[in-house]
PQR file of N, CA, C, O and H, with PARSE charges and radii, in Angstrom:
ATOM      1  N   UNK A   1     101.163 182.624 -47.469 -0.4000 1.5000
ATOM      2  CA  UNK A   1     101.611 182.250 -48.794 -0.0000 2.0000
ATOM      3  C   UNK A   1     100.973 183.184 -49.818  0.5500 1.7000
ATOM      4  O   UNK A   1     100.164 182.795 -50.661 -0.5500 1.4000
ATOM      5  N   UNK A   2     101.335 184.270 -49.706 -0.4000 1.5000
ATOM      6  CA  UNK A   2     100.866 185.147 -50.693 -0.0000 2.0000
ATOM      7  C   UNK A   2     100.980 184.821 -52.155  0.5500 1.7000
ATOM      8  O   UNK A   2     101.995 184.410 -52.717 -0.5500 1.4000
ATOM      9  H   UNK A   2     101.992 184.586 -49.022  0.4000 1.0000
ATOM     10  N   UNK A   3      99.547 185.111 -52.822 -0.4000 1.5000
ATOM     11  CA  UNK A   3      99.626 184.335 -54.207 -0.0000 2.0000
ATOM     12  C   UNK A   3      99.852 183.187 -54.411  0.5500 1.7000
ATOM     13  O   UNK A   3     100.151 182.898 -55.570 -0.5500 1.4000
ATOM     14  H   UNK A   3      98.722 185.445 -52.366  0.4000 1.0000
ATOM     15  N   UNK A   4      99.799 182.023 -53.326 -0.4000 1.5000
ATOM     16  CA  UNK A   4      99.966 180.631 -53.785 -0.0000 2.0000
ATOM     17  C   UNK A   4      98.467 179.798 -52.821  0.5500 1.7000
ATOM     18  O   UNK A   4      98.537 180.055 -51.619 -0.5500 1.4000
ATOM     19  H   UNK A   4      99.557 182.257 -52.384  0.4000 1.0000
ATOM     20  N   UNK A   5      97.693 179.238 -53.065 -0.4000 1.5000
ATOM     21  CA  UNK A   5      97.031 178.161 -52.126 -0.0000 2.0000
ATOM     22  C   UNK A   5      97.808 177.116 -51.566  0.5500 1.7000
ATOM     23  O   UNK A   5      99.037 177.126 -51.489 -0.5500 1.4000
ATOM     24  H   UNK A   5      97.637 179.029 -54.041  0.4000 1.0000
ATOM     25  N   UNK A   6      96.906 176.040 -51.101 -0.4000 1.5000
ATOM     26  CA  UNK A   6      97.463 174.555 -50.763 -0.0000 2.0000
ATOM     27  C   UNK A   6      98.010 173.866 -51.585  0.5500 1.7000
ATOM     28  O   UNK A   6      99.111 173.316 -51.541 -0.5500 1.4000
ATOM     29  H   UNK A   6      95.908 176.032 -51.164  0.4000 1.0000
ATOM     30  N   UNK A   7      96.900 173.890 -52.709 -0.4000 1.5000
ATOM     31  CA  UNK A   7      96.590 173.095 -53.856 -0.0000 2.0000
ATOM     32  C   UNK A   7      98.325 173.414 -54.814  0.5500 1.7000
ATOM     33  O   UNK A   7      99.269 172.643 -54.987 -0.5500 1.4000
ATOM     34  H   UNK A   7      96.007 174.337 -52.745  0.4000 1.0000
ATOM     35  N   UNK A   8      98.185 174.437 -55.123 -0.4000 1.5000
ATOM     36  CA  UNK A   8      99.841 175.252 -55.651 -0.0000 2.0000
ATOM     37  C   UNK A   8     100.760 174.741 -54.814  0.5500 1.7000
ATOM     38  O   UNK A   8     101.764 174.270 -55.347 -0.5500 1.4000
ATOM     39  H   UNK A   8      97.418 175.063 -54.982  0.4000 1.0000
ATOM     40  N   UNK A   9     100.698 174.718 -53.911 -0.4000 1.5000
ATOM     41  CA  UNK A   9     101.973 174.290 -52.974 -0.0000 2.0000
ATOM     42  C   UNK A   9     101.906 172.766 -53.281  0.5500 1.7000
ATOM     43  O   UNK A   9     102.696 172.162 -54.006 -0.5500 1.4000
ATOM     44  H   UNK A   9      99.882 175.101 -53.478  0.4000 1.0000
ATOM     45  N   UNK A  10     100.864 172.247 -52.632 -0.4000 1.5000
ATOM     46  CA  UNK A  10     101.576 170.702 -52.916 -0.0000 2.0000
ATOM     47  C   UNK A  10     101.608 170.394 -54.309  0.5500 1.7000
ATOM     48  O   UNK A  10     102.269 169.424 -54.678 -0.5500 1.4000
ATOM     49  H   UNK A  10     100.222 172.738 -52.043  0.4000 1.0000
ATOM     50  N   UNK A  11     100.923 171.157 -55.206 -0.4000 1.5000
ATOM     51  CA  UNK A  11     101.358 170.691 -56.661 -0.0000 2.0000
ATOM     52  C   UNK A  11     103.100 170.633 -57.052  0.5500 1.7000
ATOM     53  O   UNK A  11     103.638 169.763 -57.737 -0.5500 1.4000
ATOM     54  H   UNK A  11     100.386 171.946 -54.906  0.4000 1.0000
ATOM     55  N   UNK A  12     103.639 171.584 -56.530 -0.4000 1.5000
ATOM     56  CA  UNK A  12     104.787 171.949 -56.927 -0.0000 2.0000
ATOM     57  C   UNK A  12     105.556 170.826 -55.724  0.5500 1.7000
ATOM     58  O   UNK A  12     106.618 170.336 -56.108 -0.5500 1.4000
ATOM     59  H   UNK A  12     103.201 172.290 -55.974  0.4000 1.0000
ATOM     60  N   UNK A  13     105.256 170.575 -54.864 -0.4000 1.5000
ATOM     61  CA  UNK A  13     106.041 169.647 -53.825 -0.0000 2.0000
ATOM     62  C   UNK A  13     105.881 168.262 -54.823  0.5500 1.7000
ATOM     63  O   UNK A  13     106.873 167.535 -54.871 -0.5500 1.4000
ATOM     64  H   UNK A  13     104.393 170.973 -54.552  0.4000 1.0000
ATOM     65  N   UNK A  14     105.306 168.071 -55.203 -0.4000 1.5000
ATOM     66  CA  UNK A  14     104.621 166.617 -56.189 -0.0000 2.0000
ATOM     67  C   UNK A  14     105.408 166.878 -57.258  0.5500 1.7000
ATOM     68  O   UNK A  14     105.647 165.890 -57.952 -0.5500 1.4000
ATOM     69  H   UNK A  14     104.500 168.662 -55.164  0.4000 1.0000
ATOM     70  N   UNK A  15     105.853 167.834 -57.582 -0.4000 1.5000
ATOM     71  CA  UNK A  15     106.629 167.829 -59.059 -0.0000 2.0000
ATOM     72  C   UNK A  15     107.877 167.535 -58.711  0.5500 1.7000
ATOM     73  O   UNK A  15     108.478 167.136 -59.708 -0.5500 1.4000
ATOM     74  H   UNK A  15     105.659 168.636 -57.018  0.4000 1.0000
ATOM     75  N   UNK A  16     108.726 167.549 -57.513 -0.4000 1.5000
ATOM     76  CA  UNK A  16     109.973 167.365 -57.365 -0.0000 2.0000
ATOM     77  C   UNK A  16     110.343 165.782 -57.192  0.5500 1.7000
ATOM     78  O   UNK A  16     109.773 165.320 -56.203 -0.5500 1.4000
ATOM     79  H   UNK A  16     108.238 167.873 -56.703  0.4000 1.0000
ATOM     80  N   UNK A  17     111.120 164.859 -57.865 -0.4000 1.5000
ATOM     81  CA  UNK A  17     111.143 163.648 -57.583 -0.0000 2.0000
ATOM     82  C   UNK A  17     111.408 163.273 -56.277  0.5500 1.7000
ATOM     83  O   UNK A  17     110.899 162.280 -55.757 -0.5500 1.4000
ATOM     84  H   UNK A  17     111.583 165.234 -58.668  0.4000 1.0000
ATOM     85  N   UNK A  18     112.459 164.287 -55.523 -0.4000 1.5000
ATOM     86  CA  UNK A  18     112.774 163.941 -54.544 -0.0000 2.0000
ATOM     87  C   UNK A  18     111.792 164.187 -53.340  0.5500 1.7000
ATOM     88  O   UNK A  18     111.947 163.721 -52.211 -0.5500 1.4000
ATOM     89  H   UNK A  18     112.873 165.094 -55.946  0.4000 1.0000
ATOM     90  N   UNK A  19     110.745 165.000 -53.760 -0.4000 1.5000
ATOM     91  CA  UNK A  19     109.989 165.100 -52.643 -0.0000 2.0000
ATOM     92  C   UNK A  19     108.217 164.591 -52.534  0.5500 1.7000
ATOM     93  O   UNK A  19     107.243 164.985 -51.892 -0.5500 1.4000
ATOM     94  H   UNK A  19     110.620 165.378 -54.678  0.4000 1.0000
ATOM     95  N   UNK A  20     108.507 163.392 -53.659 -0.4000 1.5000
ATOM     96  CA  UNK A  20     107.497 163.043 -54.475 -0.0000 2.0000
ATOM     97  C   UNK A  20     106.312 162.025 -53.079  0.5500 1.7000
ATOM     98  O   UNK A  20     105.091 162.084 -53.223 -0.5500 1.4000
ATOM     99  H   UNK A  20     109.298 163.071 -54.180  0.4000 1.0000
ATOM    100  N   UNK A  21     106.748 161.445 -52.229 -0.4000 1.5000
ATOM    101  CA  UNK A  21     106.559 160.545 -51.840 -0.0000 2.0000
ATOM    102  C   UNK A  21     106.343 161.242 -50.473  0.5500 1.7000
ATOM    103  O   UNK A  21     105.213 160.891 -50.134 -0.5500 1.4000
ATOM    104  H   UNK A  21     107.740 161.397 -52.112  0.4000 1.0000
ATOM    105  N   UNK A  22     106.909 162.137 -49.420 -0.4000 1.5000
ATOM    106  CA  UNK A  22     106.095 163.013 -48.812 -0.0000 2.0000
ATOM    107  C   UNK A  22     104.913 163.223 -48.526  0.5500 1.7000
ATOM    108  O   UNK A  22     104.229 163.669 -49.448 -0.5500 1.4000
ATOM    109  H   UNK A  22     107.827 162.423 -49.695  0.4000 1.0000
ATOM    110  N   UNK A  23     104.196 162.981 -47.113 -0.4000 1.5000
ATOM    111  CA  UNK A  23     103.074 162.557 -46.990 -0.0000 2.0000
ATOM    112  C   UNK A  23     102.526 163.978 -46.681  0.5500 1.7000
ATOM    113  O   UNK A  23     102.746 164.624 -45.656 -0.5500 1.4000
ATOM    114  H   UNK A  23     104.751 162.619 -46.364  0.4000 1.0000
ATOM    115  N   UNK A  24     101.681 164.396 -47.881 -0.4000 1.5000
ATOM    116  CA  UNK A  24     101.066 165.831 -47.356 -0.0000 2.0000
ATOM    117  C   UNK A  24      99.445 165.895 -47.086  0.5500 1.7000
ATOM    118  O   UNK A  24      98.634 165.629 -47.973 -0.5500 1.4000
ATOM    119  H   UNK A  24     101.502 163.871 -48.714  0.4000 1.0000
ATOM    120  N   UNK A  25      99.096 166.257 -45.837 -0.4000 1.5000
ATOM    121  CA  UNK A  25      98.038 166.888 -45.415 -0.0000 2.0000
ATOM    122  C   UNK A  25      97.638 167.981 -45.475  0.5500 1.7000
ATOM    123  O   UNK A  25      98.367 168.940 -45.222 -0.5500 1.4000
ATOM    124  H   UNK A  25      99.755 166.473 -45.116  0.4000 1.0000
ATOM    125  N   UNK A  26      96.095 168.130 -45.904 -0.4000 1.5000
ATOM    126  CA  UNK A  26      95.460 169.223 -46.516 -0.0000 2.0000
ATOM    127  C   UNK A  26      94.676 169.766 -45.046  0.5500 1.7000
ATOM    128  O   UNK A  26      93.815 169.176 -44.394 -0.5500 1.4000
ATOM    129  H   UNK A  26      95.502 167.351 -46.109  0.4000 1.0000
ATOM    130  N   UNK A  27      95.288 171.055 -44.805 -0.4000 1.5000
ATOM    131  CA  UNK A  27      94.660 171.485 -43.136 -0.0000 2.0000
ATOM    132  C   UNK A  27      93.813 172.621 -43.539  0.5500 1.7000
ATOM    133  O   UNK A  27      94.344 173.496 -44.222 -0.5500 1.4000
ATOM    134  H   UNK A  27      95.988 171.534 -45.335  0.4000 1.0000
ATOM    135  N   UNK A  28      92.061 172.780 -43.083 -0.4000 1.5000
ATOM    136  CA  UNK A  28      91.415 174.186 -43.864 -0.0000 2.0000
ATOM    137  C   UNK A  28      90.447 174.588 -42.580  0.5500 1.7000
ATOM    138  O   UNK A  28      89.971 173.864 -41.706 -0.5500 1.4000
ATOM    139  H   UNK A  28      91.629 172.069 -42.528  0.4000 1.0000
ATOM    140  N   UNK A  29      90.343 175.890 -42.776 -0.4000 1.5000
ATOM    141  CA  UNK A  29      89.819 176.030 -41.275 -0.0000 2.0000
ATOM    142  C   UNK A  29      88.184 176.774 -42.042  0.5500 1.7000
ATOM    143  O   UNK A  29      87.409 177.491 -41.410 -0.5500 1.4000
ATOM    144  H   UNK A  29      90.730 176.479 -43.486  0.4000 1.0000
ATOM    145  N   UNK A  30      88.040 176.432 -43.220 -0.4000 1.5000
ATOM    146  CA  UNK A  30      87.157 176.544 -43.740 -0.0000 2.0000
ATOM    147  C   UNK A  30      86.358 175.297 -44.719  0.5500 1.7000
ATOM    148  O   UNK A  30      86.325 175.372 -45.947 -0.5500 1.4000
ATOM    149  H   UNK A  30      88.670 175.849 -43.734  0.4000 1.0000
ATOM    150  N   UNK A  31      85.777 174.240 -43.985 -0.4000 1.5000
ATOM    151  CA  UNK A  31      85.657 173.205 -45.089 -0.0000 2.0000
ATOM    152  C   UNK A  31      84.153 173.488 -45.758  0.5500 1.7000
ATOM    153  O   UNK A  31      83.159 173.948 -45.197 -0.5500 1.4000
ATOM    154  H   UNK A  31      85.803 174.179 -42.987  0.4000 1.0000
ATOM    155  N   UNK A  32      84.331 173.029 -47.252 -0.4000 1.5000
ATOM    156  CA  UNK A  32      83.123 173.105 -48.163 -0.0000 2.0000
ATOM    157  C   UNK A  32      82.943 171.795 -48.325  0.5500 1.7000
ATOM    158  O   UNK A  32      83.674 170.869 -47.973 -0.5500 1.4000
ATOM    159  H   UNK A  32      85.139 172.656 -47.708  0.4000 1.0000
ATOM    160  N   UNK A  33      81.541 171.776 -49.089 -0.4000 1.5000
ATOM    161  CA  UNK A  33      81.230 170.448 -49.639 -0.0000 2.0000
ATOM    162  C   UNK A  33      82.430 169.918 -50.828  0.5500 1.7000
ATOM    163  O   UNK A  33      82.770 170.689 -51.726 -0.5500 1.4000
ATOM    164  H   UNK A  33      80.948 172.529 -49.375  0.4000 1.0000
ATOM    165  N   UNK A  34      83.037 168.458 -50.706 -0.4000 1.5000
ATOM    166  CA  UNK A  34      83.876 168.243 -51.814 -0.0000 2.0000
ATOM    167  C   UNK A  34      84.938 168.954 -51.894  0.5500 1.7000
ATOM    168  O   UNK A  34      85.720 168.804 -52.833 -0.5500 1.4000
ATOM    169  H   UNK A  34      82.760 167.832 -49.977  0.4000 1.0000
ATOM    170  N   UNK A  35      85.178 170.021 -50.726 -0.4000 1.5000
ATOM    171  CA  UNK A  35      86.650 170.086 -50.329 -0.0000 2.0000
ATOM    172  C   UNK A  35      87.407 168.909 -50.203  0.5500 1.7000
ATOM    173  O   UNK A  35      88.293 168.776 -51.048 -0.5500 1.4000
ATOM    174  H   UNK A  35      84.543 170.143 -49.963  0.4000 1.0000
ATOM    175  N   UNK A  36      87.264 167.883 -49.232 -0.4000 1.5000
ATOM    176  CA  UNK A  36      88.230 166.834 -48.893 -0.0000 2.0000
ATOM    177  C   UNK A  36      88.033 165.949 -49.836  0.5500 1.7000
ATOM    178  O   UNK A  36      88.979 165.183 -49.657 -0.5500 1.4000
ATOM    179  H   UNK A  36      86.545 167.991 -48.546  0.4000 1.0000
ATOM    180  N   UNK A  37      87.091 165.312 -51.228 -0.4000 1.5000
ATOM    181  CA  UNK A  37      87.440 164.722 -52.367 -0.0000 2.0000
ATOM    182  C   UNK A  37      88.304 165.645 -53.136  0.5500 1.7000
ATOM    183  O   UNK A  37      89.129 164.981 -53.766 -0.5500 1.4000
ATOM    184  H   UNK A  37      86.322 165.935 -51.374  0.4000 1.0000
ATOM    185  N   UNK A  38      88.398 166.540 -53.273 -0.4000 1.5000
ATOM    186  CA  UNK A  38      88.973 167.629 -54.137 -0.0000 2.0000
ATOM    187  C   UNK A  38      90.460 166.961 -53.819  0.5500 1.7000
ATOM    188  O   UNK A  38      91.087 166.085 -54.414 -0.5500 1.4000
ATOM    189  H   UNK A  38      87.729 167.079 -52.762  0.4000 1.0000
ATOM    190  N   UNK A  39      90.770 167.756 -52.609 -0.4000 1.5000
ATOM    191  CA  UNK A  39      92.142 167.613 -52.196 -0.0000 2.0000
ATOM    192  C   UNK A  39      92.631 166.223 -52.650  0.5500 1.7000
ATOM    193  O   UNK A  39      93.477 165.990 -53.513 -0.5500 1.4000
ATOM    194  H   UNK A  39      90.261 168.468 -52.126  0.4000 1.0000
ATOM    195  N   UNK A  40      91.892 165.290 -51.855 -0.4000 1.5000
ATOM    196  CA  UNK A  40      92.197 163.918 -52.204 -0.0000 2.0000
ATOM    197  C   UNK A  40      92.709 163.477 -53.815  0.5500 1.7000
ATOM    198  O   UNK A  40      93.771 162.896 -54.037 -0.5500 1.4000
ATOM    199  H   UNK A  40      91.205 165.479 -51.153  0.4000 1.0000
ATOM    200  N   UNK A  41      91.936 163.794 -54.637 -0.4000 1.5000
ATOM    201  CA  UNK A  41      92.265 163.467 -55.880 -0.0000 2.0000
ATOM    202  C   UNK A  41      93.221 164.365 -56.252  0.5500 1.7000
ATOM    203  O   UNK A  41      94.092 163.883 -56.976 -0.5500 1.4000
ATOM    204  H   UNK A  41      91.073 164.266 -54.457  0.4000 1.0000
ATOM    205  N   UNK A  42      93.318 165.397 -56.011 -0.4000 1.5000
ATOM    206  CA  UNK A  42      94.546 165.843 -56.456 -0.0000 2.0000
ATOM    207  C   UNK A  42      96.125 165.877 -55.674  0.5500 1.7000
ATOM    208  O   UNK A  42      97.011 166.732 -55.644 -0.5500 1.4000
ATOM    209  H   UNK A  42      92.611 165.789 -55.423  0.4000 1.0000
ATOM    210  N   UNK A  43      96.020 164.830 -55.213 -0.4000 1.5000
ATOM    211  CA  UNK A  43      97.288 164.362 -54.248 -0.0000 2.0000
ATOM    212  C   UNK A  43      97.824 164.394 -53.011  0.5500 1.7000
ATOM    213  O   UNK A  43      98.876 163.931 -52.570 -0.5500 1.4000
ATOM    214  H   UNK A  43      95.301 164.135 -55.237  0.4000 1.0000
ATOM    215  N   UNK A  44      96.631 165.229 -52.338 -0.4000 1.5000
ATOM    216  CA  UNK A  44      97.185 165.516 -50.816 -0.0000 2.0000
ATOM    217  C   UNK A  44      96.750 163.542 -50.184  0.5500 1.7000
ATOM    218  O   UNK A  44      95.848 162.956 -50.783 -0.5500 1.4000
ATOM    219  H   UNK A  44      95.777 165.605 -52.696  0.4000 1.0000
ATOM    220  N   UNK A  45      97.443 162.869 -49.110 -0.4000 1.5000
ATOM    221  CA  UNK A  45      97.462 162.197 -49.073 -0.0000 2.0000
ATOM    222  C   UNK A  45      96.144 162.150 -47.779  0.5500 1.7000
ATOM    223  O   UNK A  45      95.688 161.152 -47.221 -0.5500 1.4000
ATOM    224  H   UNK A  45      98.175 163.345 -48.624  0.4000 1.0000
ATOM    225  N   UNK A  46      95.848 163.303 -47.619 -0.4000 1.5000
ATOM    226  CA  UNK A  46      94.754 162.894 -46.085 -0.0000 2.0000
ATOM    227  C   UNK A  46      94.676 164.697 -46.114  0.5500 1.7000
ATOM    228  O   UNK A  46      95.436 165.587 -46.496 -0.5500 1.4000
ATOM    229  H   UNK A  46      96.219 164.113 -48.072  0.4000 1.0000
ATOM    230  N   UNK A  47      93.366 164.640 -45.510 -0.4000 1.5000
ATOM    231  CA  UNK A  47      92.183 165.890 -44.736 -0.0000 2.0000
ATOM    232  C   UNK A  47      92.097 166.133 -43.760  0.5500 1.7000
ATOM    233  O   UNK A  47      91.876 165.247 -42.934 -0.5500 1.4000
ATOM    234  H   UNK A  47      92.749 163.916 -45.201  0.4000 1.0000
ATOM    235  N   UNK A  48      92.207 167.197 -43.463 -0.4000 1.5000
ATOM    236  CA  UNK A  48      92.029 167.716 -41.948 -0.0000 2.0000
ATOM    237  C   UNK A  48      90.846 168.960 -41.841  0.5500 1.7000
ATOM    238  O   UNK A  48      91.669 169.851 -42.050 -0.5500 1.4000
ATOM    239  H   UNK A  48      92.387 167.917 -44.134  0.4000 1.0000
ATOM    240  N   UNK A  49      90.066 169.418 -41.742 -0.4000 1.5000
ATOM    241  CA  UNK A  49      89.287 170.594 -40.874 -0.0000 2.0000
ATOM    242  C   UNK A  49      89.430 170.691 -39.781  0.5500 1.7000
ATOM    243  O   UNK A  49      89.862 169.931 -38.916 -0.5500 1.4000
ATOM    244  H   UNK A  49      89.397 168.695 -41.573  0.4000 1.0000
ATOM    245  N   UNK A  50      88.829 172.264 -39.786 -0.4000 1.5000
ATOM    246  CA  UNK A  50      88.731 172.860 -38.156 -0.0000 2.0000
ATOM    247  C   UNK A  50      87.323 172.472 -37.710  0.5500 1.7000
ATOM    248  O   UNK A  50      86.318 172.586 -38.411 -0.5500 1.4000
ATOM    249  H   UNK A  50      88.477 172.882 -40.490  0.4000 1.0000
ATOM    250  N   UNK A  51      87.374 171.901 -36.200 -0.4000 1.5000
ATOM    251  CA  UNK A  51      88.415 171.932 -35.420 -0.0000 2.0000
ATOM    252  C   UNK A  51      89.344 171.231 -35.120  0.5500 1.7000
ATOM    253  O   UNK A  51      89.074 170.147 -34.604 -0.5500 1.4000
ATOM    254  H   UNK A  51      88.191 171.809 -35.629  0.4000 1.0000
ATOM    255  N   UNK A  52      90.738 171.594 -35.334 -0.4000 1.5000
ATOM    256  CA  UNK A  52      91.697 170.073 -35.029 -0.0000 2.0000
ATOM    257  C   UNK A  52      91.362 169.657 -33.752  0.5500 1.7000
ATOM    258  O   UNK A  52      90.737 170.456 -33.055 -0.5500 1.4000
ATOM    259  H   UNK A  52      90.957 172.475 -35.753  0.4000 1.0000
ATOM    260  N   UNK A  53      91.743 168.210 -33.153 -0.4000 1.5000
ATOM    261  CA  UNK A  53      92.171 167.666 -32.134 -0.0000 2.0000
ATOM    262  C   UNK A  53      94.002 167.139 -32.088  0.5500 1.7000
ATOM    263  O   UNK A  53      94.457 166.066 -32.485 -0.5500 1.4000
ATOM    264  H   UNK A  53      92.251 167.561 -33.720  0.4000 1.0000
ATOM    265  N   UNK A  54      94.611 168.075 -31.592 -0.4000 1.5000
ATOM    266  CA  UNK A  54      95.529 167.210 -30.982 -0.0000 2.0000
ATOM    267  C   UNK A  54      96.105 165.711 -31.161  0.5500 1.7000
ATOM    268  O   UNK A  54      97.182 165.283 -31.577 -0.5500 1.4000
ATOM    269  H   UNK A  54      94.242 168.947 -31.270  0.4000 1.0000
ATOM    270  N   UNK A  55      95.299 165.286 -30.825 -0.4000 1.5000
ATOM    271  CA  UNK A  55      95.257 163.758 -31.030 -0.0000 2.0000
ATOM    272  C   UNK A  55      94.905 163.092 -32.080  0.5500 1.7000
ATOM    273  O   UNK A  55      95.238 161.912 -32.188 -0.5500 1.4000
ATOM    274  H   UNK A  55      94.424 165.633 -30.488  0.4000 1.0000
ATOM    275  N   UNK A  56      94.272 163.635 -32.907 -0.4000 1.5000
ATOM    276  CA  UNK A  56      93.901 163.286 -34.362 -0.0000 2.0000
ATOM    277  C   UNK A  56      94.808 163.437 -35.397  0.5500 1.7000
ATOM    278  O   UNK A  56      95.077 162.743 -36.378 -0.5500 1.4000
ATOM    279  H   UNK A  56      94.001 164.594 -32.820  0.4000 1.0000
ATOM    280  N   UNK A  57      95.453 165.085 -34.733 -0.4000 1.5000
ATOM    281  CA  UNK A  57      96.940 164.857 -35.718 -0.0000 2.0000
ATOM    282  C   UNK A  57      98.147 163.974 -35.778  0.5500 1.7000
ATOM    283  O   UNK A  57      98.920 163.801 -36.720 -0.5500 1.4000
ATOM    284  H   UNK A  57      95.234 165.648 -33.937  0.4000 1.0000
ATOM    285  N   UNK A  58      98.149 163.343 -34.337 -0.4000 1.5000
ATOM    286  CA  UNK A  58      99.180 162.876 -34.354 -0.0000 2.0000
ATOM    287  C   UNK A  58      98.597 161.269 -34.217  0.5500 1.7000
ATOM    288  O   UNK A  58      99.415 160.575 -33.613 -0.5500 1.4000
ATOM    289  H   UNK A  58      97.521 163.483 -33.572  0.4000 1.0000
ATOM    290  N   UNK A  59      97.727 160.738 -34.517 -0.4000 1.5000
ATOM    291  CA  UNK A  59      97.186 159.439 -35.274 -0.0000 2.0000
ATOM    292  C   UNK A  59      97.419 159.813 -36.507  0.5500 1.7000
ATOM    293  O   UNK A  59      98.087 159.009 -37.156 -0.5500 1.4000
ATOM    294  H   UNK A  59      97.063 161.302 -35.008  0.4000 1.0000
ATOM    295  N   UNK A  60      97.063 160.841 -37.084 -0.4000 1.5000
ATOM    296  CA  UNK A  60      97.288 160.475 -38.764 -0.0000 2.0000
ATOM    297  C   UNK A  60      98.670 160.879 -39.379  0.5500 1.7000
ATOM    298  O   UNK A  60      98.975 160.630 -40.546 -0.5500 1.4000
ATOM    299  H   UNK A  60      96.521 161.495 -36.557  0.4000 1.0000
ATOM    300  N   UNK A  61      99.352 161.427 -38.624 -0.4000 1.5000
ATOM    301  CA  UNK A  61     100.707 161.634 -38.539 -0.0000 2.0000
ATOM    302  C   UNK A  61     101.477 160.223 -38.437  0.5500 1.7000
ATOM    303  O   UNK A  61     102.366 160.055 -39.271 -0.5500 1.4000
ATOM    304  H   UNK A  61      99.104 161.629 -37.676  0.4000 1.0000
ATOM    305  N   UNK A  62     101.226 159.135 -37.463 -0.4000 1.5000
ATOM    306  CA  UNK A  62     101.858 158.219 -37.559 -0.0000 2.0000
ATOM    307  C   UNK A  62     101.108 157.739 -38.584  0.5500 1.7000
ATOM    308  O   UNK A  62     101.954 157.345 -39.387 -0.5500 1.4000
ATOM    309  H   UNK A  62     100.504 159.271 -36.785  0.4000 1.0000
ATOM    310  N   UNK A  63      99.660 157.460 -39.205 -0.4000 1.5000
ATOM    311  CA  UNK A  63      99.610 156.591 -39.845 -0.0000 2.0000
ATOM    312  C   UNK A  63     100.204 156.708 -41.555  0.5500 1.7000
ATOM    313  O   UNK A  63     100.374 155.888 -42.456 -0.5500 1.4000
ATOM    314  H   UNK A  63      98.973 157.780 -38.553  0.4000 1.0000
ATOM    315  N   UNK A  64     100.348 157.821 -41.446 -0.4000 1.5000
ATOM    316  CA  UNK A  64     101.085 158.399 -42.548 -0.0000 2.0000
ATOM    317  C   UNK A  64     102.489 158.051 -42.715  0.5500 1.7000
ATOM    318  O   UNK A  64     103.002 157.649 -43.759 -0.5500 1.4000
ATOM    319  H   UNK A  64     100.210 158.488 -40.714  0.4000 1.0000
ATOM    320  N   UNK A  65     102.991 158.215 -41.742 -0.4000 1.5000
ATOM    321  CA  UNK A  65     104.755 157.755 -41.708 -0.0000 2.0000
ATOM    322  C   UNK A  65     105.086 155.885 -41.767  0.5500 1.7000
ATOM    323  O   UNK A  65     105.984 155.268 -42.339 -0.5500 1.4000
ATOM    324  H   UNK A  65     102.575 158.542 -40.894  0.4000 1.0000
ATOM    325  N   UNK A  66     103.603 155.266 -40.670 -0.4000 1.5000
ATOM    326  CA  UNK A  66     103.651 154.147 -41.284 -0.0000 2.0000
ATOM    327  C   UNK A  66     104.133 153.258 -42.864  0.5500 1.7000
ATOM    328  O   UNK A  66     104.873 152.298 -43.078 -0.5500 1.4000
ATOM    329  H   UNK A  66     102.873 155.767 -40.205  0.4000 1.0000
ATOM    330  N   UNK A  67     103.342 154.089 -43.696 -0.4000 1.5000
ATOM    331  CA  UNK A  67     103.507 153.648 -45.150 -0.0000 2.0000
ATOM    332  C   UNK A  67     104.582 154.324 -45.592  0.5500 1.7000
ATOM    333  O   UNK A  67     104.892 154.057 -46.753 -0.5500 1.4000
ATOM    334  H   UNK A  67     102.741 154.868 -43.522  0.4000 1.0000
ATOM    335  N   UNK A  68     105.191 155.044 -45.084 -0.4000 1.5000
ATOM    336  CA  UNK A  68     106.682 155.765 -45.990 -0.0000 2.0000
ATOM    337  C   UNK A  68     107.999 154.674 -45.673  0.5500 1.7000
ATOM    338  O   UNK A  68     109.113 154.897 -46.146 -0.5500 1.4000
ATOM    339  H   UNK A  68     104.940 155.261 -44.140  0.4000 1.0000
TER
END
């Protein structure tokens, strides 16, 4: 995504009504302190760091689709 972050991307996914409600996860293969409050407050709906598990994505994958 040249010239855009996460943060830019889902901002602009959040601005569309129709795609308002879209459950987006914040994936960083670099986490800082107050990375995952960051994200959080600014609308990603859930956090991920490296290292993924497999299985972790696809628990929070359903639990995400749960509430939609």
């Amino acid at each position: 995504m040249p010239g855009l972050d996460g943060y830019s991307v889902m901002q602009a996914i959040r601005s569309k009504p129709a795609a308002s409600s879209i459950p987006l996860v914040a994936l960083t293969g670099s986490a800082m302190n107050g990375d995952k409050e960051k994200a959080l407050q600014l609308g990603f709906n859930a956090y991920l760091a490296k290292p993924y598990r497999l299985a972790s994505i696809v628990n929070l994958i359903n639990q995400l689709l749960e509430k939609v």
